[in-house]
C-alpha positions, -999 to +999 in steps of 0.1 A: +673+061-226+704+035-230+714+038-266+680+040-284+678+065-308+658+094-307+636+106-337+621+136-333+590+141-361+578+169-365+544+175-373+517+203-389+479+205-384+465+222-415+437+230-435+415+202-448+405+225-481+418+244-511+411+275-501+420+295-471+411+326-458+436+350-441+428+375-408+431+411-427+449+427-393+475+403-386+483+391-420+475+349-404+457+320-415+425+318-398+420+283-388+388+286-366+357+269-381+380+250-407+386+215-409+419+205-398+441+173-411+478+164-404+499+175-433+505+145-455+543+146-463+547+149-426+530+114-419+554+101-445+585+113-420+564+097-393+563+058-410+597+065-417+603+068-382+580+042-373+598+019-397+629+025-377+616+018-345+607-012-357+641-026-372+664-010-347+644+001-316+648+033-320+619+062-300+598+080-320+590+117-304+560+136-322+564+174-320+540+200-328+533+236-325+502+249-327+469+256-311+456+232-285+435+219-310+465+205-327+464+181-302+446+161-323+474+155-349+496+142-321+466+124-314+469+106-345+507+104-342+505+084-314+476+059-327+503+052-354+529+041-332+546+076-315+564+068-282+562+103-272+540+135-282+545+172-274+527+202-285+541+236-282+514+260-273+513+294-262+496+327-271+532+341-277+532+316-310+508+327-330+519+344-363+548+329-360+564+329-396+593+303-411+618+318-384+604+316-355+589+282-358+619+267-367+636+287-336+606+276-313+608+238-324+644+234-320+643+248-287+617+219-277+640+193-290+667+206-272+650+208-241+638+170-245+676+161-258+686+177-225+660+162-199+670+122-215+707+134-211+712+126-250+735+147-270+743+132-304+721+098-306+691+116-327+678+122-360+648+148-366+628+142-397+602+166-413+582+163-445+597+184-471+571+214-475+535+216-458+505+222-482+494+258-462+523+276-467+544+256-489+579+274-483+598+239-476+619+266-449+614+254-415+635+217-418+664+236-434+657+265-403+656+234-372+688+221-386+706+254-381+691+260-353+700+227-338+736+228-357+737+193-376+735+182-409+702+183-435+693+162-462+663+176-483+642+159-505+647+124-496+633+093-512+653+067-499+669+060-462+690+037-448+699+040-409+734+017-403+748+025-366+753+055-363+751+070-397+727+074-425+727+069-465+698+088-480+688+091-521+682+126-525+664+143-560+689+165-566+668+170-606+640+160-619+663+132-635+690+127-615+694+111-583+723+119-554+735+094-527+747+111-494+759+096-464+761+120-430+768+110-394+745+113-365+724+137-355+714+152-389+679+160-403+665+151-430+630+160-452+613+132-469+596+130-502+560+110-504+576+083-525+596+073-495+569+050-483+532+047-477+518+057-439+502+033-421+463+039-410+461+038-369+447+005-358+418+005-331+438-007-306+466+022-315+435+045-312+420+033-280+458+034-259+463+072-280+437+085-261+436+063-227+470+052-218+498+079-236+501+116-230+503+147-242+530+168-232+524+206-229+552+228-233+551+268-233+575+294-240+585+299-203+591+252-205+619+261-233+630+290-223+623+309-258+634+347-260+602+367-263+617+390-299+622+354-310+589+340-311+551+345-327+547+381-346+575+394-328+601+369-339+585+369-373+607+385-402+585+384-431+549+393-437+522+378-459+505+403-479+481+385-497+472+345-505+450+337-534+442+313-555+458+321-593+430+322-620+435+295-646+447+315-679+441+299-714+414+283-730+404+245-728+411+230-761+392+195-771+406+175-797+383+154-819+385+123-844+405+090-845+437+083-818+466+089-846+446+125-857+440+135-820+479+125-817+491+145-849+469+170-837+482+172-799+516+178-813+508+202-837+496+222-806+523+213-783+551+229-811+531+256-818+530+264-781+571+256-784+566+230-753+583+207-772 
């Protein structure tokens, strides 16, 4: 690998609507029949990467785990500009909850560390929450797993050698800059950047001329208590969506009495 660094993304299929529906026995997401995208803050930590490859030649590694369908996702991955794509799929990983996700990912990336001989050239970066679950867990999770430093809610990045400065939102108002050594994770905002759409060419050599690597629990060695229902700690009990409370108010009349009127409302509501 010389002394390229490695980026690991990682990457979430999930579901193309509001609304999902949730298997009663096993407490899961049932994905079958529903439309399927790549979650969007997660292609914002892949042009990140992709932006780095292109300033300092550095290899971008999509990682996934999922059903084989999720292939598609790394499909996508790749059309952007991925170097490398590899799904985690197995029967053993279904159900798998915050925990063992974040145990099942980092053992891939410390599998693919070990088999390109690299132990400390390497960021991983994830997007900060995905919109199924929306727990913002399983970055935090890889980076103990894996034993470096995190950096969440990122906006800004800045790679120099081998260390990183990041803007972080620390509040809504306030702004932190951190600087950490490498390897360290970080989980990106969306006003980091804006992805880039695949161009036909990327699409044509994602599906004729790179792979797909498979990997299963036996491939990283994952402890079998660790992994899918077993390895899962918590439990959903129930996901809905909340019923909107309060009545729609429409103000009438001319812009400074809809104004007065707006903030009559607001400070009787002690908003403001």
């Amino acid at each position: 690998m010389g002394d390229k660094i490695q980026i690991f993304v990682c990457i979430k299929q999930v579901p193309g609507v509001q609304e999902v529906k949730i298997d009663p026995k096993t407490n899961t997401l049932i994905r079958e029949g529903i439309l399927s995208i790549t979650n969007p803050l997660d292609k914002n930590a892949l042009e990140l990467a992709l932006s780095l490859k292109e300033k300092h030649g550095a290899e971008v590694i999509a990682l996934s785990m999922g059903p084989p369908q999720a292939e598609e996702v790394l499909r996508e991955a790749l059309a952007m500009g991925a170097d490398q794509a590899y799904l985690l799929t197995d029967k053993v990983f279904a159900g798998a909850d915050t925990l063992a996700t974040s145990y099942t990912l980092s053992l891939a990336i410390k599998k693919i560390l070990k088999d390109s001989k690299n132990k400390s050239k390497f960021l991983v970066f994830c997007g900060t929450h995905a919109i199924d679950g929306d727990t913002a867990q399983v970055g935090s999770m890889i980076a103990e797993e894996l034993g470096i430093p995190q950096i969440t809610y990122v906006q800004k990045f800045e790679l120099k050698e081998d260390r990183i400065i990041v803007q972080r939102t620390f509040r809504k108002e306030e702004v932190v800059i951190i600087e950490s050594k490498l390897p360290s994770l970080i989980s990106v905002l969306k006003e980091i950047n804006i992805p880039r759409y695949p161009t036909m060419l990327g699409i044509m050599k994602a599906y004729d001329k790179k792979k797909i690597t498979y990997l299963d629990s036996k491939a990283i060695n994952a402890k079998e208590n660790k992994i899918g229902l077993k390895g899962s700690l918590t439990e959903v009990w129930k996901i809905f969506i909340p019923e909107r409370k309060g009545e729609q108010i429409i103000l009438e009349g001319t812009n400074e009495e809809i104004a007065r009127k707006l903030w009559t409302n607001l400070k009787n509501d002690k908003i403001i």
